[in-house]
C-alpha positions in Angstrom: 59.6 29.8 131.6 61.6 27.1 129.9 65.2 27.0 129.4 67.0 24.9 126.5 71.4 25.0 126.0 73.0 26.7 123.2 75.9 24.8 121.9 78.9 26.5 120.6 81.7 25.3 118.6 84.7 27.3 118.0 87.1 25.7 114.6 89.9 27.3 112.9 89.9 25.6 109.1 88.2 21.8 110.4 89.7 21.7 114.0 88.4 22.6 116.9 90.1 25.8 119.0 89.7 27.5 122.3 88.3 30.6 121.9 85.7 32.7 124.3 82.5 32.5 123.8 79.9 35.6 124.9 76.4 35.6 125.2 74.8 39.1 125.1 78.5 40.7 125.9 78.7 38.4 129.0 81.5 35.9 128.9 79.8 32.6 129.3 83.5 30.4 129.0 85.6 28.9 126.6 85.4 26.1 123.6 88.1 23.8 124.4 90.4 21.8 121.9 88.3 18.3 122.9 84.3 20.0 122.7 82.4 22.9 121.9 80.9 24.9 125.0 77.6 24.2 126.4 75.7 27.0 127.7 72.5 26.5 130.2 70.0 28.6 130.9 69.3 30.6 127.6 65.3 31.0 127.6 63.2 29.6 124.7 61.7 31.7 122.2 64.4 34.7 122.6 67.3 36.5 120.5 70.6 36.1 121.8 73.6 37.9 120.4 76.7 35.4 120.2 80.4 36.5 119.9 83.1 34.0 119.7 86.6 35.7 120.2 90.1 34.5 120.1 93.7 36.9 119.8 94.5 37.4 116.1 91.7 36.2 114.7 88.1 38.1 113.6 85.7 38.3 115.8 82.7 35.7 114.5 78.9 37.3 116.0 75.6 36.1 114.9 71.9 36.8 116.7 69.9 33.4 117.6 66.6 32.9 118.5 66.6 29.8 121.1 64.1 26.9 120.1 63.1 24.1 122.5 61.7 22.0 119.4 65.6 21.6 117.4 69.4 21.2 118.9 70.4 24.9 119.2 73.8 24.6 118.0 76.5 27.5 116.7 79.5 26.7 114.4 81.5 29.9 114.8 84.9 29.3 111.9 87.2 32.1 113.0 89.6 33.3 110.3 93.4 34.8 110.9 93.0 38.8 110.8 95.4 38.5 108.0 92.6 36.8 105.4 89.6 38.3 107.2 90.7 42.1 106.9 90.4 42.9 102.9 90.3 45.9 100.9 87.5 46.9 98.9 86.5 50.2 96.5 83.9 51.4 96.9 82.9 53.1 93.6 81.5 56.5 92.2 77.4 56.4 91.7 75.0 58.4 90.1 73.1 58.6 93.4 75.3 59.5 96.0 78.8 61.3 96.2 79.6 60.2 100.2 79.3 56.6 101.9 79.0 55.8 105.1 79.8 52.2 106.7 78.3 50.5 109.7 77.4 53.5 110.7 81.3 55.5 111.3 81.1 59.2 110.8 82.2 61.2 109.3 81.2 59.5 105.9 83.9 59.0 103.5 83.5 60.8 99.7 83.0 58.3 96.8 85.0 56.9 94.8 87.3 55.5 98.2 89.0 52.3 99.4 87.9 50.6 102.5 89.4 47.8 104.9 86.8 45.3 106.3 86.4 42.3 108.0 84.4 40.0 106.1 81.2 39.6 107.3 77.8 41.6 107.4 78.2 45.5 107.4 75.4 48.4 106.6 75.8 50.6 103.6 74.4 54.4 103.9 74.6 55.9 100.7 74.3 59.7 100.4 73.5 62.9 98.2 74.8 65.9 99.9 73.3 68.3 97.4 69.8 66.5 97.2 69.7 65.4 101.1 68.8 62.1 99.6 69.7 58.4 101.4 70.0 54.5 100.6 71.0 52.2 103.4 71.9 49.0 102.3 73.3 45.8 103.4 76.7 44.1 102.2 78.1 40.4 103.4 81.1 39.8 102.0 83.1 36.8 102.3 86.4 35.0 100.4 84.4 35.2 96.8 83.5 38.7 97.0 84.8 41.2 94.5 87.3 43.5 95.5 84.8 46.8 93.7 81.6 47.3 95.0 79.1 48.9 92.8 75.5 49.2 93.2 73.3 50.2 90.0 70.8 52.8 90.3 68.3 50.5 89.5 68.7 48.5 92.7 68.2 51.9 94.6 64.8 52.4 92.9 62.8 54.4 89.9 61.2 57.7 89.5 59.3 59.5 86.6 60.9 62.6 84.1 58.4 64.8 82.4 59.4 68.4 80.2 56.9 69.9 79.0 56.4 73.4 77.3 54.6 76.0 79.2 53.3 77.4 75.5 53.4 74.6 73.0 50.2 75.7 71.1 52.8 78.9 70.6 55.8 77.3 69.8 55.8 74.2 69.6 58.7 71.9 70.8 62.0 72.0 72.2 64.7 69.4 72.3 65.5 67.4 75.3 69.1 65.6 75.9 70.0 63.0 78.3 73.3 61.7 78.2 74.1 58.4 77.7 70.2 58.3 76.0 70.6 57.1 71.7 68.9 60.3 70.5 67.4 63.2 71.5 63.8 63.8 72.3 61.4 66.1 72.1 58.9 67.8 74.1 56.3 66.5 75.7 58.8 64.2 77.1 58.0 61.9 79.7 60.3 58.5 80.6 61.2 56.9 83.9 64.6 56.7 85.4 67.1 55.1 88.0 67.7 57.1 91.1 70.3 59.7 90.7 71.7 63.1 89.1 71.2 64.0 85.4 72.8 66.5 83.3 69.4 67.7 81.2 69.5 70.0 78.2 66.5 71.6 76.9 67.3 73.4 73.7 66.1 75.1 69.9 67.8 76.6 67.8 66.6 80.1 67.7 65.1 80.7 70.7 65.8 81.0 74.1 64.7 78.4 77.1 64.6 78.4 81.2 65.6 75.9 82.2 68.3 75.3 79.7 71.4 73.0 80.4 70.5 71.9 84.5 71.4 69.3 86.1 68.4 67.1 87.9 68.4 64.6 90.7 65.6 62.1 90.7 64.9 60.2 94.2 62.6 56.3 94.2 58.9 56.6 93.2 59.4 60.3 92.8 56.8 62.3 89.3 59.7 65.7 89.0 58.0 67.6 86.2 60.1 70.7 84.4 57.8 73.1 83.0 60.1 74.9 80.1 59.3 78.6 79.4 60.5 79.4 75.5 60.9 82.5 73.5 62.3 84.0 70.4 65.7 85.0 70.5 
C-alpha cells in the first residue's frame, strides 16, 4: 500500500489562520499562522472527508480522493459566522407544498424562510397529497439569490390526455388549463412540467365526470382522463 501527505491550508480573507484540521472526524492538528498542516499517512487512491474548524467561523468540509501522481493540497477559506449564516426563501411550487433540507425532519411547509451556511446542502422536495419526491442539490455562496425557486421543468415532464368515453355520440367537450392561451378541446393530449393542475372539462348543456378536478402529474408519467358525458 502506498501512502502520499495531504496538505492543508487554513486562510481567513488572504492570510493564513490556525484552525484544526480533521481527517475522517479524527483531529489530525492545527494550521499555524507560518504554514499549512501536513498530514502523513493518508493511503493513495481513497476518499477522505476533511473538516477545517476554528471558534466563530463556519465549518469548511470537502471529500478528497488521495492521488500519488499530483500535490494533494486543500485551501480551506473559513468565513466569520456572521457572512456565512444567510437567510433564504424558499418559495411556493407547483410540485411540492413541504421542503425538507439536508435531511432535518420534520419538513418545513412551502413558501418558508431558512438560515444556512453557505455551502453544499440537499434539497427534498415533497407532495403530501400525491406522495410524490425531488431531491436536489443547492451550493450557495456570497452571489446567490436570497429566493430560491426551482421551475417545474427542471423537476421533469409527463404526458396529459382527455378523451371522451362516447365521442362518436357526442362529440367534444372543452378542456381548461390555467395559465394555457385558450381552451381546448377533446381529444386533448399535451405534455407538462411536474406538478398539480386545476383541470376543467366542460359543455354547455350537458353534464361531465370528471368536471372541475384538480390533477397532479409526476416525471415521464402518460395520466389519461377518460370523460363520461351526458345530456343535461
Amino acid at each position: 500500500m502506498q501512502f502520499v501527505p495531504l496538505t492543508v491550508f487554513a486562510q481567513i480573507d488572504s492570510s493564513l489562520t490556525i484552525a484544526d484540521v480533521y481527517v475522517n472526524d479524527k483531529l489530525e492538528g492545527q494550521s499555524s499562522l507560518s504554514g499549512p498542516l501536513v498530514i502523513q499517512g493518508l493511503s493513495a487512491a481513497r476518499s477522505y472527508t476533511v473538516r477545517v474548524q476554528k471558534q466563530g467561523y463556519a465549518v469548511w468540509q470537502k471529500t478528497v480522493t488521495i492521488f500519488t501522481d499530483t500535490d494533494n493540497v486543500l485551501q480551506a477559506r473559513l468565513l466569520p459566522l456572521t457572512d456565512a449564516l444567510r437567510r433564504y426563501t424558499f418559495s411556493r411550487t407547483p410540485f411540492a407544498d413541504r421542503i425538507s433540507i439536508d435531511g432535518k425532519l420534520p419538513s418545513m411547509a412551502l413558501p418558508v424562510e431558512v438560515d444556512l451556511v453557505l455551502g453544499a446542502h440537499e434539497l427534498r422536495y415533497s407532495d403530501t397529497a400525491s406522495g410524490f419526491q425531488w431531491t436536489t442539490s443547492l451550493t450557495l455562496d456570497l452571489n446567490s439569490a436570497r429566493t430560491i425557486h426551482f421551475q417545474p421543468e427542471q423537476v421533469g415532464m409527463g404526458r396529459l390526455a382527455v378523451v371522451l368515453s362516447n365521442p362518436a355520440r357526442y362529440g367534444y367537450a372543452f378542456v381548461y388549463l390555467p395559465g394555457q392561451s385558450r381552451t381546448q378541446t377533446t381529444p386533448f393530449r399535451q405534455p407538462l412540467a411536474v406538478g398539480r393542475y386545476a383541470l376543467r372539462i366542460f359543455r354547455d348543456g350537458f353534464h361531465t365526470v370528471p368536471s372541475d378536478t384538480t390533477i397532479f402529474i409526476k416525471p415521464n408519467e402518460d395520466l389519461n382522463i377518460v370523460v363520461q358525458m351526458s345530456p343535461m
